[in-house]
C-alpha positions as a printed Julia matrix, in Angstrom:
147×3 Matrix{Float64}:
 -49.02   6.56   -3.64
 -50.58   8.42   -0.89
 -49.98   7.7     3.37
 -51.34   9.66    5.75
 -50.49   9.13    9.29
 -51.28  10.57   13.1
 -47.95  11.5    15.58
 -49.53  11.78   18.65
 -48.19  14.08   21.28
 -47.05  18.15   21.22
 -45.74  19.53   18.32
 -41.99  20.78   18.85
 -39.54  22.97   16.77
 -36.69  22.43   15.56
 -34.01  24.55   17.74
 -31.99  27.18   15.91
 -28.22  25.97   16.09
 -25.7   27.55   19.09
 -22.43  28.8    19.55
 -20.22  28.72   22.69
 -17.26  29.78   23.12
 -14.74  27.15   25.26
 -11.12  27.61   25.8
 -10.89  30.07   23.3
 -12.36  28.05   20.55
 -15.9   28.12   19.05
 -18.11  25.3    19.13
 -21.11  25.1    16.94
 -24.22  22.63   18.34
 -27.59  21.5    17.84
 -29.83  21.72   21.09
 -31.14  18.03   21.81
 -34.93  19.49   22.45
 -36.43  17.91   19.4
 -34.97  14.98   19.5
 -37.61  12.55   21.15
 -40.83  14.63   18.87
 -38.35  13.56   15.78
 -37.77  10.04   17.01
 -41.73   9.84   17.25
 -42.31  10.96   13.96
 -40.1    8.53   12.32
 -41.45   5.5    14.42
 -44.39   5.86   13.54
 -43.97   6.53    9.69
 -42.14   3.24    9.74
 -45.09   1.69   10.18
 -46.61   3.64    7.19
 -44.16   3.56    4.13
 -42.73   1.02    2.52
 -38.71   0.75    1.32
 -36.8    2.18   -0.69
 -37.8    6.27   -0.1
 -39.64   8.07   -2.61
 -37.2    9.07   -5.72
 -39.41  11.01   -7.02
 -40.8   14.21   -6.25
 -43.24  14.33   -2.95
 -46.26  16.61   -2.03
 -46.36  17.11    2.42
 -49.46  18.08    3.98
 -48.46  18.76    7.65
 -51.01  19.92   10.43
 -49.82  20.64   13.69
 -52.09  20.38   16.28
 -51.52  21.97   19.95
 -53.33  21.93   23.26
 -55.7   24.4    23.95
 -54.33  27.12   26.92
 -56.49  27.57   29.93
 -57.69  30.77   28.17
 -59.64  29.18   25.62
 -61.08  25.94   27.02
 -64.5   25.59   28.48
 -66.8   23.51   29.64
 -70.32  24.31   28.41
 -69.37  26.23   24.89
 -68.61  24.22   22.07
 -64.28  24.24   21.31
 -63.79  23.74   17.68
 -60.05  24.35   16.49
 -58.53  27.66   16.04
 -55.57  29.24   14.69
 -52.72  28.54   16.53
 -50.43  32.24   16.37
 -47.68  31.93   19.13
 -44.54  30.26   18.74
 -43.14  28.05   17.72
 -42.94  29.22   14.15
 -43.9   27.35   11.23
 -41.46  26.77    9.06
 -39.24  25.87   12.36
 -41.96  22.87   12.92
 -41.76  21.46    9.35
 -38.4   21.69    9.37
 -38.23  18.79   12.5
 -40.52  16.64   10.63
 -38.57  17.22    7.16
 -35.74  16.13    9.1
 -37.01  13.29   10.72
 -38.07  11.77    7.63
 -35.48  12.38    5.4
 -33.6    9.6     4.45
 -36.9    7.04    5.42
 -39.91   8.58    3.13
 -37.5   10.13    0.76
 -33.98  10.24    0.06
 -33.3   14.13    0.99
 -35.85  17.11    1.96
 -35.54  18.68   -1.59
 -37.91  16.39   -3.31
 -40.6   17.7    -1.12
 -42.17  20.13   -4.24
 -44.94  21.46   -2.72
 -45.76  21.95    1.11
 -48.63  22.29    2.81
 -49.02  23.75    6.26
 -51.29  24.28    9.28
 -50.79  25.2    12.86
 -53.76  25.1    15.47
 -54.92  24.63   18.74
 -56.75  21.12   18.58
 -61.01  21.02   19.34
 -62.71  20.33   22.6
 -62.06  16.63   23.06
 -58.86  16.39   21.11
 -54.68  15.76   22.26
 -52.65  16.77   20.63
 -50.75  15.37   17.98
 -49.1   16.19   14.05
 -51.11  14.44   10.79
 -49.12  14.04    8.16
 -50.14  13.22    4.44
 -47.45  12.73    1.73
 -47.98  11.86   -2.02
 -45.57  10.36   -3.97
 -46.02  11.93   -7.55
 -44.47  11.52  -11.41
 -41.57  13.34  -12.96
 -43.99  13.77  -15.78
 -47.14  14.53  -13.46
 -48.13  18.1   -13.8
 -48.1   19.4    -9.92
 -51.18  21.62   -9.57
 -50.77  25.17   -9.63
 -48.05  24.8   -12.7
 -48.64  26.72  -15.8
């Protein structure tokens, strides 16, 4: 089974996890800022995927997709995407969507075998948003690039 689906909005990160220090005693946190981009994403792959959550193993094809900066916009020259090389960093956006759809698409982030990502500043025209493909594959399914 394949689903493919569109999260509009900006891409966001998830946060690297805090100390602080409070009475003498440290307390380890989460900071809150991803919380409404992970919210989105699992709304709207409700929508998309059926229940129970993949058991199997799962192939993710995640582009990001952010607004253009001021720099790089114009009005008479054509915009077509481009490579998108400030932060946020990868591997911190995929791990916000993992997270957001573990438990709902699949049952934990581990059966995600292969992952595909892409991070760019969307085309003239374009908002921004996060497309998201997964496919649902066989135990006994060769994934490609296996020997």
């Amino acid at each position: 089974m394949v689903i493919s689906f569109t999260v509009p909005g900006e891409p966001v990160a998830q946060p690297r996890v805090k100390a602080v220090n409070q009475g003498g005693f440290t307390r380890v946190y989460t900071p809150a800022t991803a919380k409404p981009y992970k919210e989105a994403v699992r709304m709207v792959a409700m929508g998309h995927w059926r229940i129970p959550p993949a058991s199997g193993p799962v192939i993710m094809h995640i582009d990001f997709l952010f607004a253009r900066p001021k720099s790089i916009t114009w009005k008479r020259r054509a915009m077509p995407r481009r490579p998108h090389t400030k932060k946020p960093d990868l591997d911190n956006l995929a791990k916000a969507v993992l997270d957001a759809l573990n438990g709902l698409l699949f049952f934990d982030d581990s059966q995600v075998v292969r992952l595909v990502l892409n991070k760019s500043y969307v085309a003239g025209g374009e908002e921004p948003h996060t497309v998201i493909t997964i496919t649902e594959v066989s135990n006994v399914e060769c994934v490609p690039g296996d020997s």
